[in-house]
N, C-alpha and C positions, 0 to 999 in steps of 0.2 A: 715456533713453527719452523718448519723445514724451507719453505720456499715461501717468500712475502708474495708472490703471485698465485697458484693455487695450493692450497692445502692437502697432503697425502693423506688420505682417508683409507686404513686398512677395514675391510668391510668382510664379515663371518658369513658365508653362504648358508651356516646354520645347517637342521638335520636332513641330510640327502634323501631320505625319505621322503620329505615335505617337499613343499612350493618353495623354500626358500632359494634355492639355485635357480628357479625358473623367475623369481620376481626381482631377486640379481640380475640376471642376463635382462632382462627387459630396463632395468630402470639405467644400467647402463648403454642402453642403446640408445637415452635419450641424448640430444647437445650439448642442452644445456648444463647437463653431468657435466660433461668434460672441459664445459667452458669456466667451470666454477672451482672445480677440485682435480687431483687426480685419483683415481679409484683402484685399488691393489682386493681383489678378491685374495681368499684367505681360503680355501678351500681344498678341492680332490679334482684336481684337472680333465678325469676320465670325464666323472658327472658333469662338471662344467662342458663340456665337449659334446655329451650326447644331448645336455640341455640345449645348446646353442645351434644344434643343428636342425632340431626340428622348430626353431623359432627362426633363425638366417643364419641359411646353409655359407654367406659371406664373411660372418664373424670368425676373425681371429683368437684363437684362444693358445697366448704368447707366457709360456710358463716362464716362471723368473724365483732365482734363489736369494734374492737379496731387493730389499724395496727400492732401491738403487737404480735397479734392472728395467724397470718398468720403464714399457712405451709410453703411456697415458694418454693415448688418441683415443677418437673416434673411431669406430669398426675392430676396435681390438681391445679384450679383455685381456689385462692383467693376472695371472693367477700364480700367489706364493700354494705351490702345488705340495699337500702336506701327505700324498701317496695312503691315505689312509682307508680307502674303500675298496675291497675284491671285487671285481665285477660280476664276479658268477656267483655271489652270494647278495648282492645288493639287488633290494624290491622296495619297490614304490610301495605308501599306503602301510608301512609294515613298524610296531615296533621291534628295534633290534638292536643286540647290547654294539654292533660293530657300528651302526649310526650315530647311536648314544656319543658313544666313545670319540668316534669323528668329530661330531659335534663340539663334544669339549673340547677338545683338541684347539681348533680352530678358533674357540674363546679365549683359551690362554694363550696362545701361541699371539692373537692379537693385543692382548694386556702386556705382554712382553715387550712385543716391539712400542707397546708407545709409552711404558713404562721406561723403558730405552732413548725414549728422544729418534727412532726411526720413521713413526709415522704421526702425525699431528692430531689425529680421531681415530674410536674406533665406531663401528657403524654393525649391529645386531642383527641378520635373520632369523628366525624362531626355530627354538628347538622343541623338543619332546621330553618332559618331563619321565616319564616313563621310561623312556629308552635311556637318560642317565642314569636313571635307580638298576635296568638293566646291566648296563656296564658299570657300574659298582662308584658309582660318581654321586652323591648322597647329598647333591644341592638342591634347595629346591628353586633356582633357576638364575638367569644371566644375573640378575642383581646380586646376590648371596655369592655369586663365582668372585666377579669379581673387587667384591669388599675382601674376601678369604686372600685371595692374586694379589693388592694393593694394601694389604696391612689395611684395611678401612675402619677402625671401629663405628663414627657414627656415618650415616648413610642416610636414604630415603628414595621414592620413586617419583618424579614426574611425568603427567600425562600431557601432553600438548594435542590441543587442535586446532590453529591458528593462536587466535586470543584467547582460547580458551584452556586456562591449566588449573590439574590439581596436583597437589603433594599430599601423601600419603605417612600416618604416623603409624602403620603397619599394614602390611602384607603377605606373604604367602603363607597366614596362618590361620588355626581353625579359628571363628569367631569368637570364642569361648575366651580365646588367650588374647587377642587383638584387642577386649574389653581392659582386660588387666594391663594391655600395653598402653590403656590411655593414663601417662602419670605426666605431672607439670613437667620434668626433666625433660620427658621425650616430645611431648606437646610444643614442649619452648624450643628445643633443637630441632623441631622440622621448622617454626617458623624463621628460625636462623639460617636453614640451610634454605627455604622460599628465598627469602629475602638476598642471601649471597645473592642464589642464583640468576634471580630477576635481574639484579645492577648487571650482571655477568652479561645479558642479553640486551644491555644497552635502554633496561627503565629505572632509570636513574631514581624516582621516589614510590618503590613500588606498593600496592597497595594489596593488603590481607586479611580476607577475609577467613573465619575460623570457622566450622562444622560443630555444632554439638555432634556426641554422638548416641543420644537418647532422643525419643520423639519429641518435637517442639522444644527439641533441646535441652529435653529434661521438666522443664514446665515450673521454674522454681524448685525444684527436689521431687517434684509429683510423682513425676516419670523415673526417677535416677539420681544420684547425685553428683556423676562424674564432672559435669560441667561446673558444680561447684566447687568441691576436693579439689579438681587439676586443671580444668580446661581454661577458669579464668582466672586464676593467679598464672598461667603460663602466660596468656595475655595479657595481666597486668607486668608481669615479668618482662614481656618484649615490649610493649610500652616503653616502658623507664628506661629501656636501653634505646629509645628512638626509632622505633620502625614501629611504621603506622602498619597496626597488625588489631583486628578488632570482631567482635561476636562474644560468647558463641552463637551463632545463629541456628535456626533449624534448619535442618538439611534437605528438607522440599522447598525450601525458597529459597534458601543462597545460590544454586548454581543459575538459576534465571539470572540474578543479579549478576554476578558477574557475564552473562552471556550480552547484558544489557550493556556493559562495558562500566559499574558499577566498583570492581574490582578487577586485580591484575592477577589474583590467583585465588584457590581455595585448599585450608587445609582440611583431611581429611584423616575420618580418623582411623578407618579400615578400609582395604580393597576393593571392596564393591561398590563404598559409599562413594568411590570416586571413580572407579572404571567405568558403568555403568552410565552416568550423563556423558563422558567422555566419548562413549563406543556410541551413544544414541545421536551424537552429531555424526561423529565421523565415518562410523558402518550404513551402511545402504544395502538392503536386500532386496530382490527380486522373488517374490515366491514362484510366478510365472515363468520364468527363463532357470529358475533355482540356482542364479549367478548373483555374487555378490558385485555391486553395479560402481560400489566406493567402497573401499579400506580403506581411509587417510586417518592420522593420528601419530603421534612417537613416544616412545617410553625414555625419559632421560635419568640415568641416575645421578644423582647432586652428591655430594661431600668427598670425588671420589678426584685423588691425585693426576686423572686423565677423563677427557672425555669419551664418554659413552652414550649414545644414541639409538634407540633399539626401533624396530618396526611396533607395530601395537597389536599385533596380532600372532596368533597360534600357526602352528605347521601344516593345516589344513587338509591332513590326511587323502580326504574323499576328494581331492580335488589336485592330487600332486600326479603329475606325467601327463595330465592330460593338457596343457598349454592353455589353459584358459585365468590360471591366477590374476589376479590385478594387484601390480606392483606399484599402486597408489604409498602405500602405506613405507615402502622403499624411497621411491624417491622423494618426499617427503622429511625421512632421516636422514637422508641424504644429504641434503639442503639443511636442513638443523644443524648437522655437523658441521657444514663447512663455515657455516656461519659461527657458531661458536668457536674454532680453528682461526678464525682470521682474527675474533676478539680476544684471543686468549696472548 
């Protein structure tokens, strides 16, 4: 760490197009932000500027070329200002390859610096998938960035919603290949990377629970036979190496159980199988007000030489410039981050 008192948290405003600079500018308005970390936005200083004035016309928005530079008070945003947006060509609500392109920008540019030893976290707002394939960026999103950025070979995603986490043994693939990505190798290397990660968060004998990923778990071979072939010799595998790591279980009862506090995490064997309980705690809709009422949740990637901490949700298109985003799901990562920052 940079400072044994707060932790410097470079934090991506993500696609300018999106809510992401608006749930930035809010989540740093709170105190508590600043009584915990200090916060270096990473972004396009015009957008931060027109963000911040229709939310408080009183916010400073204090550009700085070096994390060095930073104020890191209250009423003033930090921003390593990366000049990357035209004003006369930037539209809300829009995919566009000069978004796209910001966007990334702003991911590596943060991977750099803490790859560097500059900033102790890095902290994700959501991009648009699209608008990278526009500007000719061929990732399919912040995780796959930066595994590519940090030499990562193995990797994986966690979801957090309070107590409640899963880790994921593939994602941003069609289902079809994510079947085939269920082998003992990679099975037994997410329970490895749970388990790091759990001690990393301060539960010292963490406990893991495993997802079939056929119905009822497969049923004895009934259903499938993945869980026989890979899913329980991975788990006999992380066994014998001492981490209490156990199933396969079916995947409509195990996340109850862990919400019961049965377990410290779930692994998972595809993207849905774990997004989906995750988003059903921490998303709150409104059909009535057509406001989303909670977005809480964070995306953490595991195996990677720095920390990364994402929001858990999408760019929001239908809902960017108009001030009404909730920057639940912000500060949230926010707080994750600094807390792994001060353990690391």
């Amino acid at each position: 760490m940079t400072s044994a008192i707060r932790p410097l948290l470079g934090i991506t405003s993500g696609d300018p197009a999106g809510i992401g600079p608006e749930i930035t500018v809010k989540a740093l308005q709170q105190p508590e932000v600043h009584a915990h970390c200090r916060p270096l936005v990473i972004g396009d200083a015009g957008v931060m500027r027109q963000i911040a004035a229709t939310i408080d016309r009183d916010l400073i928005i204090h550009v700085v070329s070096d994390p060095r530079n930073g104020r890191y008070e209250r009423g003033t945003i930090d921003v390593l200002d990366l000049g990357n947006v035209d004003p006369a060509k930037f539209r809300y609500n829009t995919v566009a390859a000069m978004t796209g392109q910001a966007s990334f920008d702003y991911v590596v540019k943060a991977i750099e610096l803490a790859m560097a030893g500059q900033i102790d976290a890095t902290v994700t707002g959501p991009i648009h998938k699209e608008a990278l394939r526009a500007a000719g960026q061929n990732f399919a999103g912040h995780t796959e960035i930066y595994a590519h950025y940090t030499r990562t070979r193995d990797y994986t995603m966690m979801l957090a919603e309070g107590g409640f986490r899963v880790v994921h043994v593939s994602t941003h693939v069609a289902l079809a290949e994510a079947i085939r990505r269920v082998t003992t190798e990679r099975v037994l290397k997410v329970i490895h990377l749970a388990h790091d990660a759990l001690r990393q968060m301060a539960i010292e004998a963490p406990r893991i629970a495993v997802a079939g990923l056929n119905p009822h778990a497969g049923e004895n071979g009934l259903f499938g036979r993945e869980e026989i072939d890979h899913i329980m010799p991975a788990i006999a595998a992380a066994q014998a190496a001492g981490i209490d790591a156990t199933g396969p279980f079916p995947p409509d009862t195990i996340f109850p159980k862990m919400k019961g506090g049965q377990f410290d995490v779930v692994v998972c064997m595809y993207h849905d199988q774990g997004h989906i309980p995750t988003k059903l705690l921490g998303f709150d809709y409104d059909h009535a007000s057509g406001e989303w009422k909670s977005m809480a949740g964070v995306n953490i990637t595991l195996g990677l030489p720095i920390i990364r901490v994402s929001v858990d949700h999408g760019v929001a298109f239908d809902r960017a410039g108009q001030g009404t985003a909730n920057p639940g799901s912000m500060i949230e990562a926010i707080s994750y981050a600094t807390r792994l920052a001060q353990q690391s």
